[in-house]
C-alpha positions in Angstrom: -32.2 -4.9 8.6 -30.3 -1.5 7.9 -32.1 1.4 6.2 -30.4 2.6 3.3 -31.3 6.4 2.8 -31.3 8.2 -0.8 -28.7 10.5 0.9 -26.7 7.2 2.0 -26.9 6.5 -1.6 -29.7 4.4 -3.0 -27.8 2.0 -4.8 -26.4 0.9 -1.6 -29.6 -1.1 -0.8 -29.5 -4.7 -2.6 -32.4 -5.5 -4.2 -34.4 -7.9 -2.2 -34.0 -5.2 0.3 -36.1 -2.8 -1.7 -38.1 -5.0 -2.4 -38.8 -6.3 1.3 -38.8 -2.6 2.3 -41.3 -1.6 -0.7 -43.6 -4.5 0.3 -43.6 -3.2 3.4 -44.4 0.8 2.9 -47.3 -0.4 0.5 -48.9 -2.5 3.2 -48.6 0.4 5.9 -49.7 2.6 3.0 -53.1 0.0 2.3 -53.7 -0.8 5.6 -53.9 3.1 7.3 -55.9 4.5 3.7 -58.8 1.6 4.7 -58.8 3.1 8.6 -59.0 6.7 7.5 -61.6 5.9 4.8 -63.7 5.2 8.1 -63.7 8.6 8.9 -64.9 9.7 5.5 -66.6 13.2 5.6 -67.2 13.9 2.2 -69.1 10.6 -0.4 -66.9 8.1 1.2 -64.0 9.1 -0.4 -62.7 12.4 1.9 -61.7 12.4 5.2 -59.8 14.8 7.9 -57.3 11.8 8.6 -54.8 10.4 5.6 -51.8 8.8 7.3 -51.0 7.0 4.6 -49.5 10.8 3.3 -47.6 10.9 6.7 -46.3 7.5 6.2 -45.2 8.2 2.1 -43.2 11.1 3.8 -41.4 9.7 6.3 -40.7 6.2 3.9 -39.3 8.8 1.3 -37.3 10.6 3.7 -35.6 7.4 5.6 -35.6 4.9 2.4 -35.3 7.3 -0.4 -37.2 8.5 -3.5 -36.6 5.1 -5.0 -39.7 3.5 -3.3 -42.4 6.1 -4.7 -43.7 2.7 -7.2 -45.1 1.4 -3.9 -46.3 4.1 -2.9 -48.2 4.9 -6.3 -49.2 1.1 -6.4 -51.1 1.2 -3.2 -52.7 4.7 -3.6 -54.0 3.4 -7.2 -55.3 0.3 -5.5 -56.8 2.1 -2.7 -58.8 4.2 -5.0 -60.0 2.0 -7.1 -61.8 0.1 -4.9 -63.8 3.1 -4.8 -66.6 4.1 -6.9 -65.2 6.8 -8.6 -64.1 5.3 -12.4 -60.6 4.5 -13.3 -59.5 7.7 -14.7 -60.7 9.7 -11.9 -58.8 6.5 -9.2 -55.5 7.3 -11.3 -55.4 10.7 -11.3 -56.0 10.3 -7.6 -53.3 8.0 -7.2 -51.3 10.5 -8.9 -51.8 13.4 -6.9 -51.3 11.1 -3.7 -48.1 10.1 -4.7 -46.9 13.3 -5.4 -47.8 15.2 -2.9 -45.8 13.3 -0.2 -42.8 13.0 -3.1 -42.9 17.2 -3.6 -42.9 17.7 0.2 -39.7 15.6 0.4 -37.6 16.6 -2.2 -38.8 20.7 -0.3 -37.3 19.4 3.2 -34.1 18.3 1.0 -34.3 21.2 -0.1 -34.6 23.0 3.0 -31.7 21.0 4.8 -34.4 19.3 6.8 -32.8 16.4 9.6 -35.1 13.9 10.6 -33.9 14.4 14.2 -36.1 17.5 14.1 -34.0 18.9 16.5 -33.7 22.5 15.2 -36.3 24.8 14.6 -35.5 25.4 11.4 -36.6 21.6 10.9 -39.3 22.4 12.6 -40.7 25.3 10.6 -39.6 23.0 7.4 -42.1 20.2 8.3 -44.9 22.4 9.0 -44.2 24.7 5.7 -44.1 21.5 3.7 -47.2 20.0 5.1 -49.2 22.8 4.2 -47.9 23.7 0.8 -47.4 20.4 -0.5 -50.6 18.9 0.1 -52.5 21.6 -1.9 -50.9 18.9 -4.8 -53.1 16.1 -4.0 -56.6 18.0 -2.9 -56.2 19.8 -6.1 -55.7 16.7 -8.3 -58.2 14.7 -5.8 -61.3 16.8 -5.5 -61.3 18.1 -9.1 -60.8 14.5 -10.0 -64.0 13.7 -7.8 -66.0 16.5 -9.4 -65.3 15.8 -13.2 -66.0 12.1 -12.4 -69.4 12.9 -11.0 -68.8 11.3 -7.9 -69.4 14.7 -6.1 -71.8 17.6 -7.2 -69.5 20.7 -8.2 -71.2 22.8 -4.9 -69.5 20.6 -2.9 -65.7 20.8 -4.5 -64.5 23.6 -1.8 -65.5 21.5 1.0 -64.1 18.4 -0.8 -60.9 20.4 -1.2 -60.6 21.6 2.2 -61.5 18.1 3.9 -59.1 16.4 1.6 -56.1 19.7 2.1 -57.1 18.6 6.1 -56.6 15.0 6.0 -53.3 15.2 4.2 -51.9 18.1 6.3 -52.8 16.1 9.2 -50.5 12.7 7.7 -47.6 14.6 7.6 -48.3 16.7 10.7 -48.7 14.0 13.2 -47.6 10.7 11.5 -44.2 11.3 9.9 -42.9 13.1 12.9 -44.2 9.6 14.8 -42.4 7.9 12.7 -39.3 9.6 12.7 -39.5 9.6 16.2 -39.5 5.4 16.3 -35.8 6.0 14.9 -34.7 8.5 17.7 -35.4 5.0 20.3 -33.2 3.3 18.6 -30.5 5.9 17.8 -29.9 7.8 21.0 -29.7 6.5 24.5 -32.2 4.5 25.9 -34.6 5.9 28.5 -34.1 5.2 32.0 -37.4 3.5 33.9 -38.5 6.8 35.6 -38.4 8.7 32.2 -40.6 6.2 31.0 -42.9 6.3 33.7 -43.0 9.8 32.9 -43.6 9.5 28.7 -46.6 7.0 30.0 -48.1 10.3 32.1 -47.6 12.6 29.7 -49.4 11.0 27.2 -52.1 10.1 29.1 -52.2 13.6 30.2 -52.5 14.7 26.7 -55.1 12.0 25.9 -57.1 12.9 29.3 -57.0 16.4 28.5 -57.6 17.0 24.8 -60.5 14.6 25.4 -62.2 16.5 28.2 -61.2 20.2 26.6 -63.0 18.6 23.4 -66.0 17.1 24.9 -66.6 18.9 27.9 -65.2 22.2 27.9 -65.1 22.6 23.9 -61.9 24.6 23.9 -59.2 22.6 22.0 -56.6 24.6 22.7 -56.5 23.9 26.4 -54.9 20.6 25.1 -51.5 22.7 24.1 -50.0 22.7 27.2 -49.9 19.2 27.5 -48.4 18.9 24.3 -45.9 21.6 25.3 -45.2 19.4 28.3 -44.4 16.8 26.3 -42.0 18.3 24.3 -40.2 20.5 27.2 -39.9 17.4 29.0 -39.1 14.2 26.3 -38.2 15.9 23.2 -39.4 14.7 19.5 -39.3 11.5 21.1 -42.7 12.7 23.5 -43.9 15.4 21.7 -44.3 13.6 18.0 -46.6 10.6 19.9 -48.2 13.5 22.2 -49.4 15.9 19.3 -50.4 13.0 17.0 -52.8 11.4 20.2 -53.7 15.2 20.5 -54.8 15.9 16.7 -56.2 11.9 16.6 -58.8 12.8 18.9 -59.8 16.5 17.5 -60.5 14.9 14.2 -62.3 12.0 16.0 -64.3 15.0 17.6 -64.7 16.5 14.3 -65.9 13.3 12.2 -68.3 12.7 15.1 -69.2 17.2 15.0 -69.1 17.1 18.4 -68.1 19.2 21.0 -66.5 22.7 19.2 -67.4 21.2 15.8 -70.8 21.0 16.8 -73.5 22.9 14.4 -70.5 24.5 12.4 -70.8 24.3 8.6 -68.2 21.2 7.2 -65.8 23.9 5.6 -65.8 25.7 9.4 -64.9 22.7 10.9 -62.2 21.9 8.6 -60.5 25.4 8.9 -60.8 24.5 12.8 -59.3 21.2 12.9 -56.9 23.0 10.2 -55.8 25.7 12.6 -56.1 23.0 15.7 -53.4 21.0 13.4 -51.1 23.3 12.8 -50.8 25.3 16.5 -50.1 21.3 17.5 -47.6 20.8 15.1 -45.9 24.3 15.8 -46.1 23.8 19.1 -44.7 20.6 20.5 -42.1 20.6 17.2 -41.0 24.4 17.9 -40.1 23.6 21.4 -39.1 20.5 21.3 -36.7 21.4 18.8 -35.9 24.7 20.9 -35.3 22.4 24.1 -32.8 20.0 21.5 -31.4 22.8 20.5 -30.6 24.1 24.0 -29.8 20.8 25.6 -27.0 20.2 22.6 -25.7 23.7 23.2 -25.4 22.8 26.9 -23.6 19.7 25.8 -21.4 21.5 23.7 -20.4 24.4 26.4 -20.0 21.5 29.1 -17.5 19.5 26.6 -15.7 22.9 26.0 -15.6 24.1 29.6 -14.1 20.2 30.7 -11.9 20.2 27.5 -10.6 24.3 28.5 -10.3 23.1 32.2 -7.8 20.6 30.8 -6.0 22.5 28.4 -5.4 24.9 31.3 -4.5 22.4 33.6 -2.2 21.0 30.8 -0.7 24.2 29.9 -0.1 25.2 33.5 1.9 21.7 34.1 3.6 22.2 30.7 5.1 26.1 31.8 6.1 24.6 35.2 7.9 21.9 33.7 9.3 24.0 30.8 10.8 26.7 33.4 12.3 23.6 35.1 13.7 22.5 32.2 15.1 25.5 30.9 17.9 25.7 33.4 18.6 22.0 32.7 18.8 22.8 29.2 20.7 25.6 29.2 23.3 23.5 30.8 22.7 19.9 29.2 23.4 22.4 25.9 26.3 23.4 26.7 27.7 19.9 27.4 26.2 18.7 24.3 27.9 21.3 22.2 31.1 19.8 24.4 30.0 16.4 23.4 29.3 16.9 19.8 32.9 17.0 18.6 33.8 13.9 20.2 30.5 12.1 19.2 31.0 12.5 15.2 34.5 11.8 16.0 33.2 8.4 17.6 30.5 8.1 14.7 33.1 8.4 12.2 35.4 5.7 14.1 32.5 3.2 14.3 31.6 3.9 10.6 35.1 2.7 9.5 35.1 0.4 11.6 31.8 -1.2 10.1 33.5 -0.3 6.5 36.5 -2.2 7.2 34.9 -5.5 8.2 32.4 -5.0 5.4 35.6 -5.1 3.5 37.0 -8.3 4.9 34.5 -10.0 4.1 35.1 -8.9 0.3 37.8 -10.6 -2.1 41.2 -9.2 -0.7 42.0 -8.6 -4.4 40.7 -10.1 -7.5 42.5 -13.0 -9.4 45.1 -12.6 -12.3 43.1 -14.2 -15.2 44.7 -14.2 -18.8 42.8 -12.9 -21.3 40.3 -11.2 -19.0 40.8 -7.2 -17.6 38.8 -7.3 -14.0 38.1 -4.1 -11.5 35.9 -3.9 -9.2 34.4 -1.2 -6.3 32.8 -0.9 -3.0 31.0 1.8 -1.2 29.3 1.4 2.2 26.4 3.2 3.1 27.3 6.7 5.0 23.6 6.8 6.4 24.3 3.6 8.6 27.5 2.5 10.8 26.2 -1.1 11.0 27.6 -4.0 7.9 25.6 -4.3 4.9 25.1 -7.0 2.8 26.5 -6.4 -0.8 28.9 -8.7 -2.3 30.8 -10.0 -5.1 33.3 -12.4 -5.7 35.5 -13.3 -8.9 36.4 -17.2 -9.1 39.0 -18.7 -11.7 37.6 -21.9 -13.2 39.3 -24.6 -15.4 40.1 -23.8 -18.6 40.6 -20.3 -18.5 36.9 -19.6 -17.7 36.2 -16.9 -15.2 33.1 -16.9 -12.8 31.4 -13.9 -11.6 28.7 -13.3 -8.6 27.5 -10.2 -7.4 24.6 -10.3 -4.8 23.1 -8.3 -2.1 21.1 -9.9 1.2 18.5 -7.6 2.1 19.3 -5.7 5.6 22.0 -4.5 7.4 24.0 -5.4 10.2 25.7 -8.8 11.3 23.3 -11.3 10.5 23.1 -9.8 7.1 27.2 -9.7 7.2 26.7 -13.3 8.2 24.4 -14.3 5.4 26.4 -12.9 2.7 29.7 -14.7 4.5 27.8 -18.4 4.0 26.2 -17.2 0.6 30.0 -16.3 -0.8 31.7 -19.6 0.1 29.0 -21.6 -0.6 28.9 -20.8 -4.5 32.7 -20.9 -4.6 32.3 -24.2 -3.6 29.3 -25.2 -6.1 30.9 -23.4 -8.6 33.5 -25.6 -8.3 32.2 -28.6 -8.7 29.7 -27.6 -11.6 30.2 -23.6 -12.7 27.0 -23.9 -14.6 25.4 -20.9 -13.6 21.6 -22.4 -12.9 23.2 -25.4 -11.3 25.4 -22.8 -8.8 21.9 -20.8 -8.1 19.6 -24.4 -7.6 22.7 -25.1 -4.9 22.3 -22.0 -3.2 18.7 -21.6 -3.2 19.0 -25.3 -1.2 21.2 -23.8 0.7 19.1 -20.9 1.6 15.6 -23.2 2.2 17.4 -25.2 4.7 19.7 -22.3 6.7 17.4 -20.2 9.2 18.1 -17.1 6.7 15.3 -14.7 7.1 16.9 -12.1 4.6 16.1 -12.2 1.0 18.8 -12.6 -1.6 19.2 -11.0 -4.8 21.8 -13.0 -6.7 23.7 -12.9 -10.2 26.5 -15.5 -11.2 27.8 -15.8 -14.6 30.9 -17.7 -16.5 33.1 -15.7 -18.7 35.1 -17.9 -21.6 37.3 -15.8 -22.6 38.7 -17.6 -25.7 35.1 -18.1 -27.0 33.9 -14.4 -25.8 30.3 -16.2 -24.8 29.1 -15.7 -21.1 26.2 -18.0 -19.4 24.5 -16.2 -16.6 21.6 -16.6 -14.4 19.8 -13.7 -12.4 17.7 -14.5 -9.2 16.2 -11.3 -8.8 18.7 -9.1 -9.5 19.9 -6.3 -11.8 20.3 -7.0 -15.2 24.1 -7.6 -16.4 25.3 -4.0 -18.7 27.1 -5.1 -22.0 28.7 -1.9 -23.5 31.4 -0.8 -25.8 32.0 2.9 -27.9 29.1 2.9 -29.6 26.2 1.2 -27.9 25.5 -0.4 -24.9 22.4 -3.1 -23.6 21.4 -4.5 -20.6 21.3 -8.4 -20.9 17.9 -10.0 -20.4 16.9 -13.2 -19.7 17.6 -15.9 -17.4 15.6 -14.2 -14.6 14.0 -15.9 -11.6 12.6 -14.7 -8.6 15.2 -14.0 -5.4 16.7 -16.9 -3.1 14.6 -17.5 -0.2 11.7 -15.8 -1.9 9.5 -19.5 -2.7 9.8 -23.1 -1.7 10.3 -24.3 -5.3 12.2 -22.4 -8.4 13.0 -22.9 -11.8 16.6 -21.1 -12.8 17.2 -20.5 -16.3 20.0 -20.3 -18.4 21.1 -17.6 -20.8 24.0 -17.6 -23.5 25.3 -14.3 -24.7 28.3 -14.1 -27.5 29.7 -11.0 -26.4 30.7 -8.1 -29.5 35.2 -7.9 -29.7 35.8 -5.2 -27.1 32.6 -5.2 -25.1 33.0 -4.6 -21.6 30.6 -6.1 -18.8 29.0 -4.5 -15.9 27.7 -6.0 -13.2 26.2 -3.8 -9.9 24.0 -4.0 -6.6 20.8 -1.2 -6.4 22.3 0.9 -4.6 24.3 2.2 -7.8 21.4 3.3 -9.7 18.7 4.0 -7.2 18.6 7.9 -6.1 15.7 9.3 -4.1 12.9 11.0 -6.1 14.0 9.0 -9.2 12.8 5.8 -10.6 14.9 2.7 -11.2 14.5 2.7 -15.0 16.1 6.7 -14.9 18.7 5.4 -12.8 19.3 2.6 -15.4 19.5 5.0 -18.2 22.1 7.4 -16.4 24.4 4.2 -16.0 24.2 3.4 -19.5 25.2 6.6 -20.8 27.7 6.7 -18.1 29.6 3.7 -18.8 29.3 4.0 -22.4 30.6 7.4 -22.5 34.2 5.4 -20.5 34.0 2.4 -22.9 37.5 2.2 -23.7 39.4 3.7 -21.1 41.1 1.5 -18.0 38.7 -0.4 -16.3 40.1 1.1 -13.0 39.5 4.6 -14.5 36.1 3.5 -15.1 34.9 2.2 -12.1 35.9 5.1 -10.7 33.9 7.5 -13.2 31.3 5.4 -12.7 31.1 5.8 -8.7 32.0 10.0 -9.4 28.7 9.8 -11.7 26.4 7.8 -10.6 26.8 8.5 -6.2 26.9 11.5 -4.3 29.7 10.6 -2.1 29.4 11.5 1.5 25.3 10.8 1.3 25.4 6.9 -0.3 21.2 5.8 0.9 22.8 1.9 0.1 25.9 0.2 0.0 27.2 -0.2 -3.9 28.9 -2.4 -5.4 30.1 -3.2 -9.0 31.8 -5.3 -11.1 34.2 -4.2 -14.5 35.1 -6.9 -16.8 36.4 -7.0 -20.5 37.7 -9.8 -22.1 41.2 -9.0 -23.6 43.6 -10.6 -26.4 46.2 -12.2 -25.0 48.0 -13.8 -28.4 51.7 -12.4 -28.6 51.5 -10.4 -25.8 53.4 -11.4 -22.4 51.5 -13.4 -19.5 51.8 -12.3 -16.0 49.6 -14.4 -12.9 49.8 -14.1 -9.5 47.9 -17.2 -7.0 48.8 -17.9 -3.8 51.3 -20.6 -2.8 49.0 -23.5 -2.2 48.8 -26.7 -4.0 45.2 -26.3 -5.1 46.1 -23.3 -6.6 48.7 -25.0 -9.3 46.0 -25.5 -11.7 44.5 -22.0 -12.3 48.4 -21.5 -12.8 48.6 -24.3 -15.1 45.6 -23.6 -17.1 46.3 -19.8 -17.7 49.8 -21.1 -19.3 48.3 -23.3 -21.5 45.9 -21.1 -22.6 48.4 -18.5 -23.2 50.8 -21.3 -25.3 47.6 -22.7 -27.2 47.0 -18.5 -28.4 51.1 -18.2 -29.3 50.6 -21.3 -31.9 52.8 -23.6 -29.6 52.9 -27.1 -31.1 50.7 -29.4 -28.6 53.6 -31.8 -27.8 55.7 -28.8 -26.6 53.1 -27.5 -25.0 52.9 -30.5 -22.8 56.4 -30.0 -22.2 56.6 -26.2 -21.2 53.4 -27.6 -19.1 55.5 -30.3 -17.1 58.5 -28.1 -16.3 56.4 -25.1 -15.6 54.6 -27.6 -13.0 57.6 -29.0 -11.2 58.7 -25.2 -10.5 55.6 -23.8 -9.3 55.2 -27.5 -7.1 58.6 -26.4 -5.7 57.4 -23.3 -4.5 54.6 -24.0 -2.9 56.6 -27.0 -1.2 59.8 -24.6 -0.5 59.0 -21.1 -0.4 57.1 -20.3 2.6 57.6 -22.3 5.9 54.8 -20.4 8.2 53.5 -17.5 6.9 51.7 -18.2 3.1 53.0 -16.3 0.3 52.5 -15.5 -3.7 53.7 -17.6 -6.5 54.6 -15.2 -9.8 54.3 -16.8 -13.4 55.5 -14.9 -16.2 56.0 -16.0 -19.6 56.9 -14.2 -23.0 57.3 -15.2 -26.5 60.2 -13.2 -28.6 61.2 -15.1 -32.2 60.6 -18.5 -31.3 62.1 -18.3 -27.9 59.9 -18.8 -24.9 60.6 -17.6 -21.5 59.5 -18.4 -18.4 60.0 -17.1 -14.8 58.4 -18.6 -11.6 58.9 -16.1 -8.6 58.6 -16.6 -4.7 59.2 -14.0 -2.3 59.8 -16.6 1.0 63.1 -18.4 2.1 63.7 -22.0 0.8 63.9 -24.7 3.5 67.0 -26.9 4.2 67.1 -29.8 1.9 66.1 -33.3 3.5 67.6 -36.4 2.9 64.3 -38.0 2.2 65.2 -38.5 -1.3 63.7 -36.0 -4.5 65.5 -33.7 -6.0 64.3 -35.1 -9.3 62.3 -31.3 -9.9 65.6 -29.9 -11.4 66.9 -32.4 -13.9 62.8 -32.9 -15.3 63.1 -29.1 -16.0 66.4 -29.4 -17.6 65.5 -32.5 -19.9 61.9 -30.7 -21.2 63.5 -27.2 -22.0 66.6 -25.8 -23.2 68.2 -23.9 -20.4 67.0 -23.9 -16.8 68.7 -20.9 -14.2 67.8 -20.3 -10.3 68.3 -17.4 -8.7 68.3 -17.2 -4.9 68.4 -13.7 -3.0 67.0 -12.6 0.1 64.3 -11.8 -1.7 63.3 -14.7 -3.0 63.8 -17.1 -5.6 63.4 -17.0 -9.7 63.1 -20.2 -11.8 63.9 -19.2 -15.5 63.2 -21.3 -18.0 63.8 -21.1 -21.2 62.9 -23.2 -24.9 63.1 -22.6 -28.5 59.3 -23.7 -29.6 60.9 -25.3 -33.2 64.0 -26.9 -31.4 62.7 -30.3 -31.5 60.8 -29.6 -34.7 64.1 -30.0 -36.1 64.3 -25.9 -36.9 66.5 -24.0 -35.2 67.3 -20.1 -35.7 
């Protein structure tokens, strides 16, 4: 079980431990009281030997001052089995229990180790055993007297028997109890040093005995002691002086040898003096002997660990003056070499920008009714690809999807990841631009892909005509809705990042947007910044953007990128988004698609959106619709042979007449003779007048139609 010192902290030990461990120090406490009550010098109730005040020392020193109930417990049931009345039994309890508790708190006080391996310690032990113990013979032997257990002539040899036996506990048993730590603590004797502890002890038994008995000089018995602690340390001198002072004050209950014909009170101050030279001796030098066999340590550790340190240092200057030369020289290429490096550094870095830029939208979409810009600005701090993205889809009826995302990492796979992330909503997007439904796709997408890199993703759709936007954020920054005079970051509709967890709810959030509100949408990089925290960073882009609300959305993203990035020193790559929804009613329409038949319809639907807003009756609508069709099918049929090319739709509405003009920039091929030719006249029967204009630039298809023509008004 581990001992929990009051140094250690007392309230570290549980309580079945103290309770085990109190159980314990009371039994050692009973059980030792009863054997030196056999000694009794004084009406069976003094004697020269008390360990139990050796044993309350050392349990107060190791355990702490938390045990002193057991202690009190067993001196109060020690003394009252004897006859000496129960006031007289508690005061002596009392004064036994503080005693031992006033002579630890002094070592505490005097920085006493239980090691006893200074002399200070040494000194401590001895200063406390005889100045603490005057405590309980005070308390005891007055308690004796005013009980009547002892006539008052005998209270100074009461005192001094009682002063002897406790100054003998602490003497010679707590050191031999502390000592049983030191076996268990430091290294472990070899067999010849134990042979040897086994002869110096008996030595000291063999010899106290026979200078006691037969000689009568107790002090011959010292240098046997000394021995003991020269030789072993606390570890033999704390079992050699308590054998040594066990046998003077068998000599001295028995007044034999020295003690023989002396008074009581001379034999005390004899065994007293016997004591204390014991206790002096073998704990002064053994603690001198610690003391000089730890300083011996120490210089042998510092000699080996300077004898190194030279040995090191002498290597290092050899190898330093070898490397000087080489340095000198490998500096002088390297100041060659640094030109052409950052030259190198900066080619790879543009290199890594430009394919981080392929992977981008090549430019975004013409969509009526809605004003789009957009940014991108790689990392300085890393040549390899990064992983931000966005992308800007066109969706039936005139709706406008919008995904910005960023894959966490750098590098190709991250390049990769972002490459399959990007086509994979444009094509769930397309077949159901609900935003939760496009993020349940990809996050199935992600689950099944070995794509270690989390992915922060935002995809909203834009309606234009009804200014509402649906959106759904998997982790990433919140959506920025600002105009003049205010500006809010959207909430809701927030889930955890793709790839994050197995399964996911995604919610959906509806926002009617306010006339003229512009949207933002961003990666981290804009509004993180060393040293500052992400909701300061959010703030600074909010009074940024606001500040721009009605200016150009180009000018914008670009005061935005000027504010909110140090240029030259970008920590992440950035990316952002500008969008504002923008009345398109009387105003001219101008879209630009490439010339591929899937692309017809985002044609188609940003005409009809754009007649719907002029107030176009629906049956010429319909019309406009079919002509416009058959020219833009004609130009993705006839325009580019090879290479793929732009179709150009413009349209205009001037006092009832609507204009049209459908533009390539390719050559036409050669008519076939496998019929058609059908495109033309359809044009000519649904509108009014019908011109094409070939030039080696391309072609122009203009149509034109009086809206209240068939209406039967004409201007």
């Amino acid at each position: 079980m581990a001992v929990t010192t009051e140094r250690d902290g007392p309230s570290r030990a549980t309580t079945s431990e103290r309770v085990r461990w109190g159980v314990a120090v009371a039994l050692a406490y009973y059980v030792l009281a009863h054997l030196g009550l056999q000694l009794s010098l004084v009406a069976d109730n003094v004697t020269p030997l008390w360990p139990p005040t050796g044993i309350a020392v050392a349990a107060f020193i190791v355990l702490g001052r938390w045990v002193w109930p057991a202690v009190a417990l067993s001196a109060l049931a020690v003394n009252v089995q004897l006859d000496v009345g129960v006031l007289a039994a508690l005061a002596t309890a009392a004064g036994n229990t503080l005693a031992p508790l006033a002579a630890a708190l002094l070592l505490e006080r005097l920085g006493f180790r239980r090691q006893l391996d200074r002399q200070r310690d040494a000194l401590a032990i001895v200063v406390a055993a005889l100045s603490c113990t005057l405590i309980s013979a005070t308390i005891g032997s007055g308690a004796l007297a005013l009980s009547d257990t002892i006539p008052v002539e005998h209270l100074p040899t009461a005192w001094t028997v009682w002063w002897t036996g406790d100054t003998m506990g602490i003497l010679a048993v707590t050191p031999f109890l502390l000592s049983l730590l030191l076996f268990h603590e430091l290294p472990s004797w070899p067999q010849r040093q134990w042979v040897e502890f086994i002869a110096i002890l008996v030595a000291v038994v063999v010899t106290t005995t026979w200078a006691a008995q037969s000689l009568q000089v107790l002090f011959l018995a010292l240098p046997a002691v000394g021995w003991a602690a020269w030789r072993l340390q606390l570890r033999g001198a704390a079992p050699a002086a308590l054998a040594a002072s066990l046998i003077a004050t068998w000599t001295a209950a028995g007044q034999t040898g020295p003690f023989r014909g002396q008074p009581l009170l001379g034999q005390m101050l004899t065994l007293h003096a016997f004591n204390a030279c014991v206790a002096l001796t073998s704990f002064v030098l053994a603690a001198l002997v610690s003391e000089r066999n730890n300083a011996a340590a120490a210089l042998r550790e510092a000699a080996a660990d300077l004898e190194d340190r030279v040995e090191a240092r002498t290597e290092q200057l050899s190898a330093l003056n070898q490397r000087l030369a080489t340095e000198i020289r490998e500096r002088f290429e390297a100041q060659q070499q640094l030109s052409q490096e950052e030259a190198r550094t900066r080619r790879e870095h543009d290199i890594a920008e430009t394919l981080q830029r392929t992977l981008l939208p090549e430019r975004l979409p013409d969509v009526p009714g809605v004003g789009l810009a957009a940014r991108y600005v790689p990392a300085t701090s890393d040549v390899q690809i990064g992983g931000d993205w966005y992308d800007v889809l066109p969706l039936p009826g005139g709706r406008v999807g919008l995904a910005i995302g960023d894959v966490a990492g750098h590098g190709p796979s991250a390049a990769a990841s972002m490459a399959q992330l990007r086509m994979a909503l444009r094509v769930y997007a397309l077949q159901d631009p609900s935003p939760a439904s496009v993020l349940r796709s990809v996050h199935r997408l992600v689950s099944q892909l070995p794509m270690p890199e989390m992915v922060t993703l935002l995809y909203a759709v834009l309606d234009p005509v009804t200014h509402t936007l649906r959106y759904t954020s998997a982790g990433h920054p919140p959506v920025l809705a600002f105009d003049r005079t205010k500006a809010s970051y959207l909430s809701g509709g927030l889930a955890p990042p793709i790839g994050v967890t197995a399964e996911v709810f995604y919610p959906e959030e509806v926002r009617e947007l306010e006339p003229g509100a512009t949207l933002l949408l961003y990666t981290d990089g804009l509004v993180e910044r060393r040293g500052s925290s992400i909701t300061e960073g959010l703030d600074r882009l909010s009074e940024a953007a606001k500040a721009m609300a009605g200016e150009d959305l180009e000018r914008l993203c670009d005061h935005l990128v000027r504010s909110m990035i140090v240029l030259g020193d970008v920590a992440d790559d950035v990316a952002l988004i500008a969008v504002r929804p923008l009345p398109i009613a009387g105003g001219p329409l101008r879209v630009t698609v490439k010339a591929e038949a899937q692309m017809l319809s985002q044609a188609r639907g940003s005409l009809r959106r754009w007649l719907r807003n002029a107030g176009v009756a629906p049956d010429v609508e319909h019309e406009l619709l079919v002509a416009c069709g058959e020219a833009c099918a004609n130009v993705v049929q006839h325009a580019y042979a090879a290479v793929p090319g732009d179709l150009e739709l413009e349209a205009s509405l001037d006092e009832g007449l609507v204009e049209l003009w459908v533009r390539d920039r390719g050559q036409w091929r050669a008519p076939s003779d496998r019929g058609g030719g059908w495109g033309l006249e359809l044009m000519r029967a649904l509108t009014d007048t019908v011109n094409v204009h070939r030039t080696a630039e391309g072609t122009v298809v203009h149509l034109q139609r009086w809206i209240g023509f068939r209406n039967g008004t004409r201007p």
